[in-house]
N, C-alpha and C positions, 0 to 999 in steps of 0.2 A: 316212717310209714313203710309198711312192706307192701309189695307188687303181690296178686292172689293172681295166679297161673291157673286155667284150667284147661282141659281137653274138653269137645265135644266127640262123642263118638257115634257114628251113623252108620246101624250093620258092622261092617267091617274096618272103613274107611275110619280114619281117626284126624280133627283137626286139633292144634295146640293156639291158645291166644292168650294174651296179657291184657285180664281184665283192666288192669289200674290198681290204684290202692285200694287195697278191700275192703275200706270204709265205703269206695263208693258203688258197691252191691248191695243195692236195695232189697230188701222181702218185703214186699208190700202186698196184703191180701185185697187193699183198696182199688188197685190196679189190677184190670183183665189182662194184659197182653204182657209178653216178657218185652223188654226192648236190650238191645246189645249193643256198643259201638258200632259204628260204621265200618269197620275192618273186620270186627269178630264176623256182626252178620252177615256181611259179605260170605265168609269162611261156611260158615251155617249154610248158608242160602245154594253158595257152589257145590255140597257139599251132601245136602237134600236130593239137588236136581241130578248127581251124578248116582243114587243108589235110586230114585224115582223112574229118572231118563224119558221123563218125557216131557213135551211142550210148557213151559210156566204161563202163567200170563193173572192178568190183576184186573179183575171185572169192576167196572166203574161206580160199584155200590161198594164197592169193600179196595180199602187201602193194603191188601195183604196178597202175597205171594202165591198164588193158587196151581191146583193140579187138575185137569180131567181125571177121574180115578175109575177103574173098571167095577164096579158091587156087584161081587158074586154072594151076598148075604153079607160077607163083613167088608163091609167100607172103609175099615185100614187097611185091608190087603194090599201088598206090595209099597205099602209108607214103609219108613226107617224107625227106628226106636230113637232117644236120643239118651243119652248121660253125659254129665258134668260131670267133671271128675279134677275137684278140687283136693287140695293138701291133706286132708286127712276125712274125706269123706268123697262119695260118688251118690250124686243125686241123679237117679233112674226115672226114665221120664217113659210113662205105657204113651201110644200113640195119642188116645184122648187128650193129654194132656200137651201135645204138640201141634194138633191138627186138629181144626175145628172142620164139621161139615157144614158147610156153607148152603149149599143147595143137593137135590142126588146128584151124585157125581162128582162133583166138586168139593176136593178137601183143600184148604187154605192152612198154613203155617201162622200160628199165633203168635209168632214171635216177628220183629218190627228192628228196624233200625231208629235209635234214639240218643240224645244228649247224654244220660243216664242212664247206663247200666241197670233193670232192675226187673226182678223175678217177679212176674205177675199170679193175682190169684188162679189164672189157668193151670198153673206148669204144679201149682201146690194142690189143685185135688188130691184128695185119695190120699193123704199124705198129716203126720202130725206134724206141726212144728213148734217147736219151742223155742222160744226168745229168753236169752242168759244173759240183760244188758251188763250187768254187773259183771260178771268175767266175758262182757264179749264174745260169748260162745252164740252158736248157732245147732241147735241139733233137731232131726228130721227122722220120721220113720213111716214105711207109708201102711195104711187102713183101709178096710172098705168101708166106707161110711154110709152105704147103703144099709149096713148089717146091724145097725142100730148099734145102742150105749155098750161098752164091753166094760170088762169092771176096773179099766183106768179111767176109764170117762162116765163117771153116773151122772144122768139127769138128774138135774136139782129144781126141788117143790118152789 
């Protein structure tokens, strides 16, 4: 078994961690929330609060990572971007897909520290992904699925 390395990068800031063996990277669209080791999200978590910089805190209705955030009209302003940037590809993550709005004001990190490694249906909006069990492959490419059928994906009668 091989170790699957990835980077998260945040703005500018770049952190490095070893997922584990990269069988145990889940893509699960059944699951909302990413969850990461306890090390990686640590790295994530530190990593956030350092291009964010301000106050975190974890409102008693939600188990997640939260921020006060200023909305000036757009309420990811001043959040981080995030990518994974594994071995032969980089998974780009738009805000949406890292930062849920909780309440106005309030954007929380949908990603969680867990036993298992694994990409939740959040972080896969907006995104195709294809499952290659047979060669093990993984591949992803992202879509606005607001935009309705394009003519890779026709609706079917």
């Amino acid at each position: 078994c091989q170790e699957q390395q990835t980077q998260q990068q945040f703005g500018g800031a770049q952190t490095t961690a070893l997922l584990g063996d990269a069988r145990s990277i889940i893509i699960d669209s059944g699951t909302s929330l990413t969850f990461l080791a306890k090390d990686v999200y640590g790295q994530v978590a530190n990593a956030v609060a350092n291009v964010i910089n301000r106050e975190c805190f974890y409102p008693p209705e939600q188990d997640l990572l939260c921020y006060h955030v200023e909305n000036n009209g757009d309420p990811y302003e001043g959040l981080p971007e995030m990518t994974f940037h594994f071995t032969n590809a980089d998974w780009n993550l738009p805000l949406s897909n890292i930062f849920g709005m909780f309440r106005s004001g309030i954007a929380c990190l949908a990603i969680k520290d867990g036993e298992m490694p694994i990409f939740g249906n959040i972080v896969q909006q907006n995104m195709h992904v294809k499952y290659d069990l047979g060669n093990r492959l993984l591949s992803f490419a992202p879509i606005e699925c607001t935009q309705g059928y394009g003519p890779a994906m026709k609706k079917s009668n």
